[in-house]
N, C-alpha and C positions, 0 to 999 in steps of 0.2 A: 073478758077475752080468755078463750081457754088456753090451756097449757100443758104444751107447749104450742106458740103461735102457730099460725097454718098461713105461709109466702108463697107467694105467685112471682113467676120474673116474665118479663116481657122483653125478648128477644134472649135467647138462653144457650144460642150459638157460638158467641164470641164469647166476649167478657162475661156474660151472662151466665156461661155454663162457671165460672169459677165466684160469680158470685152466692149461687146457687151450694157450691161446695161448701163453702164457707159458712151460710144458713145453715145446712146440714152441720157443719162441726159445732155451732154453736148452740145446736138443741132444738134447732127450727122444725117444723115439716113443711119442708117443699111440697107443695101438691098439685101446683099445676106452671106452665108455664104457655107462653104465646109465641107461635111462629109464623109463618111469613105464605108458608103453602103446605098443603096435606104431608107432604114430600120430605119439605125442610125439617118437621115436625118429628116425622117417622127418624131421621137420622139423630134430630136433637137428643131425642127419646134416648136410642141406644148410646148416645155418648153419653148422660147424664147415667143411666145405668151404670156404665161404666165406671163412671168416674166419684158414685156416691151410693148405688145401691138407688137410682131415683124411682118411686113407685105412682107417683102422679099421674096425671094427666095433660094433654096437648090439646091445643083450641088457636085458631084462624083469626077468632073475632076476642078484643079486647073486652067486649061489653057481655058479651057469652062467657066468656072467660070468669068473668066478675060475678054474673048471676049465678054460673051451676056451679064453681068454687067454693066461692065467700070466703077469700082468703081476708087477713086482717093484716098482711105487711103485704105493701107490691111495690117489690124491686125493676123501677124502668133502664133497661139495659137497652133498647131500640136505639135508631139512629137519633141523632140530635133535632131534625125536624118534625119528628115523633113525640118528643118528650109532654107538649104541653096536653095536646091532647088525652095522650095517658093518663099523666099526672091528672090530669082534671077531673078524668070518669074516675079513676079511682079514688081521688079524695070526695066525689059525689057518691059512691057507692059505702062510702064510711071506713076505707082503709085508709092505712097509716102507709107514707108514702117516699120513699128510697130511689132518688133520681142522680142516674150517669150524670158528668159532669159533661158540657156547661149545662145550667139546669132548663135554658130553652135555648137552642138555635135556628135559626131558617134565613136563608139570605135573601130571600124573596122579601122578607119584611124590614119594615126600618128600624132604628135601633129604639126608637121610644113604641116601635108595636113591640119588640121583643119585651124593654121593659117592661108594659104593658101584662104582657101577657105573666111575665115574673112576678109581681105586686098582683095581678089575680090569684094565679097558684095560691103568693101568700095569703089572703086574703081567706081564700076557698080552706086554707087549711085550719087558719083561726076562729071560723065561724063554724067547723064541722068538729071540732076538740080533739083533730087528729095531729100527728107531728108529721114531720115533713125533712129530710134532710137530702143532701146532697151528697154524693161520692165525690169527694176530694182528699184520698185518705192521707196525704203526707201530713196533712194537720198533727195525727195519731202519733205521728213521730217525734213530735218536738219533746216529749219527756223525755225520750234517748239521748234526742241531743243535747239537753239540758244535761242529764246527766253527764255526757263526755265533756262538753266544754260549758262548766257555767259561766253564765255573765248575765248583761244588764236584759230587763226585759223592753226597755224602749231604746232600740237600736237605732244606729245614723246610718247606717247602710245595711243593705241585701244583697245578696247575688245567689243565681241560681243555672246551673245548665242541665238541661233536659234532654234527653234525646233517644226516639222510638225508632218503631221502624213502622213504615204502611206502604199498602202496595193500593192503587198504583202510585207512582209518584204524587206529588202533592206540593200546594205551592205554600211559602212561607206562610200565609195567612192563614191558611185552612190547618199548617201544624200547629198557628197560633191559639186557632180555634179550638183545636184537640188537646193543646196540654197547658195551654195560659193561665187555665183557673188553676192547676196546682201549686204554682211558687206563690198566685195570688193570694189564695189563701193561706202560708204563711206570713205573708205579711201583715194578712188582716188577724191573724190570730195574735200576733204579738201589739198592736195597733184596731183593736175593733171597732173605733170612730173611724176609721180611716178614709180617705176621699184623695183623690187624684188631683195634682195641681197641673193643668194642662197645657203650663204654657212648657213644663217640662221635658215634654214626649218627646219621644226623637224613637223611631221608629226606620229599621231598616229589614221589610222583606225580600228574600233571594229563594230561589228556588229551593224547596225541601228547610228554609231553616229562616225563624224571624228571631230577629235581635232587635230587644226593646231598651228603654231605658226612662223614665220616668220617678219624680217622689210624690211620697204621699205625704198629706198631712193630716195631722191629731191634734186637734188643740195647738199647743204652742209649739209640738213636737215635731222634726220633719223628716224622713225617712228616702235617700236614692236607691233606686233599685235600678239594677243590672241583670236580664235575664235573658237568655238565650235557649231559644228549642229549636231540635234539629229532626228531619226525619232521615234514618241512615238505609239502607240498603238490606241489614240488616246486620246481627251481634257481631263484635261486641258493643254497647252502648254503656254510655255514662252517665250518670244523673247524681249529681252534689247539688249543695243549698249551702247556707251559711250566713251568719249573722256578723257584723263586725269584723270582716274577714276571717271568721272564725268557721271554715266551709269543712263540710264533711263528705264524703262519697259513700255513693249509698247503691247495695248491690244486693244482693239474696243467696240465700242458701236451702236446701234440703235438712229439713230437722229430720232427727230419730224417728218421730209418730207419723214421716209420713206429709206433713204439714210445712208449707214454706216460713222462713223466717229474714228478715229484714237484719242486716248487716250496715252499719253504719261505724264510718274508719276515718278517723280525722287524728287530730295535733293530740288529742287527747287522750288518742288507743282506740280501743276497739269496743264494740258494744253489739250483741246479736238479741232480739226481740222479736215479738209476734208481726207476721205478717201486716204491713200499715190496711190494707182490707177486710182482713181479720177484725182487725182492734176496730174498724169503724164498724161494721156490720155486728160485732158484739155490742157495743154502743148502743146502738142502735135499738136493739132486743131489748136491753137493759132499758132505757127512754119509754119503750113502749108497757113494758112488762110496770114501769111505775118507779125503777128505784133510780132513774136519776130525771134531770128537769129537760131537758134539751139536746137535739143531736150533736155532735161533733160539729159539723157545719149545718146550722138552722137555713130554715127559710131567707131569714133577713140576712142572713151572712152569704149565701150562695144569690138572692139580690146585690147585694151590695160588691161582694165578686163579680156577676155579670154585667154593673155598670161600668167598671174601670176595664175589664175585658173589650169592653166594645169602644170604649173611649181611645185605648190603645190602637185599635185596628181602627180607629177613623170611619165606623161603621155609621152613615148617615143615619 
């Protein structure tokens, strides 16, 4: 793989144009990215200009994209019922492969096609010797919080509140669908056998906001969690997490270079760190580049996230 990498992002409007920023801070070269129409493209183009100096290219077709690129990282930033297919030409074309959270959604399918189609992914990724993660960065964050408050690593409780903002309005489920795997995924970081005991669930969606609650178990170990996501109108929004009712609130700030930085403010004082997307998309680079084994959240792990996601939402 030369060096430094050459990343493709696939939808680079949204989330996409800052994940692309971030590539860029980390050494990458961005070189091309996918949009939606000749149009969408033209505008992507001059924001990513904008916003990093982006010198690339723009492409309609995922599979165009792939052949006249030849990027070796591709960041899937599309909608959620986009995801597998992406993922798929790209781990068949031999790139290493960075998928928006959840790692596949489509409500047209049922929950063992979705899983399906996850345990493919996985599969496609271990047979091609490419890596494969997920964007779920609050993972990124648990050394922070470890630092502010230590304690035990197999905790008897979770709680977490989440809360975005999307237009149009949205119903409990679908904010379920959009930010579920985040608190998931601390769970499973501190518990990575973890599985859903389902007689637990208690599940209540309302309009703009689901409130879950369910444990997980590990071995002998058993874990209640408490989680609530909200979609708000829009700022200011809240988002803590917390282990043992040991919860922190977690907000951002503007650093000096320019570069956002993650604020995390609990019992324990204060603590300000790299962007939680930052740290995973650096990761990331590093997994590929050779010097560590595994993404922040792997294939198995972002499976293993989207079975209890769906188990939650009662998703047949």
């Amino acid at each position: 793989m030369p060096d430094p990498p050459r990343v493709a992002i696939i939808g680079a409007s949204g989330i996409g144009r800052h994940h692309a920023n971030w590539h860029d801070a980390v050494g990458s070269q961005v070189v091309a990215f996918v949009g939606t129409t000749p149009e969408r493209c033209h505008e992507t183009t001059k924001l990513l200009e904008q916003t990093f100096g982006y010198q690339g290219k723009s492409y309609t077709s995922v599979d165009e994209m792939l052949q006249r690129a030849r990027p070796d990282i591709v960041d899937i930033c599309s909608p959620n019922f986009t995801h597998y297919h992406a993922a798929s030409r790209a781990l068949d074309a031999g790139c290493h492969v960075l998928c928006e959270k959840p790692l596949v959604w489509d409500d047209n399918l049922s929950a063992q096609q979705m899983i399906d189609q996850a345990m493919h992914l996985k599969r496609l990724a271990g047979r091609s010797g490419r890596h494969f993660g997920m964007c779920s960065q609050l993972v990124a964050l648990l050394p922070q919080y470890d630092q502010l408050l230590p304690g035990t690593k197999t905790p008897r409780h979770f709680q977490a509140l989440m809360e975005t903002s999307g237009t149009p309005r949205r119903s409990g489920r679908e904010v379920w669908v959009d930010m579920g795997s985040h608190p998931i995924s601390l769970v499973i970081a501190r518990y990575p056998s973890a599985r859903l005991d389902p007689a637990t669930v208690k599940v209540h969606f309302e309009e703009r906001e689901a409130k879950v609650a369910f444990d997980i178990i590990s071995d002998d170990d058993r874990c209640a969690c408490e989680i609530t996501v909200s979609d708000l109108s829009g700022p200011p929004l809240r988002r803590c997490f917390g282990f043992d009712h040991h919860c922190v609130d977690l907000s951002g700030k503007p650093g000096e270079d320019g570069y956002y930085r993650a604020v995390l403010d609990g019992a324990g004082g204060e603590t300000v760190g790299p962007d939680p997307m930052h740290l995973l998309i650096q990761q990331f680079t590093r997994v590929v580049a050779g010097d560590e084994q595994k993404p922040l959240v792997s294939a198995e792990t972002a499976l293993q996230n989207l079975q209890i996601q769906l188990e939650v939402a009662g998703h047949d």
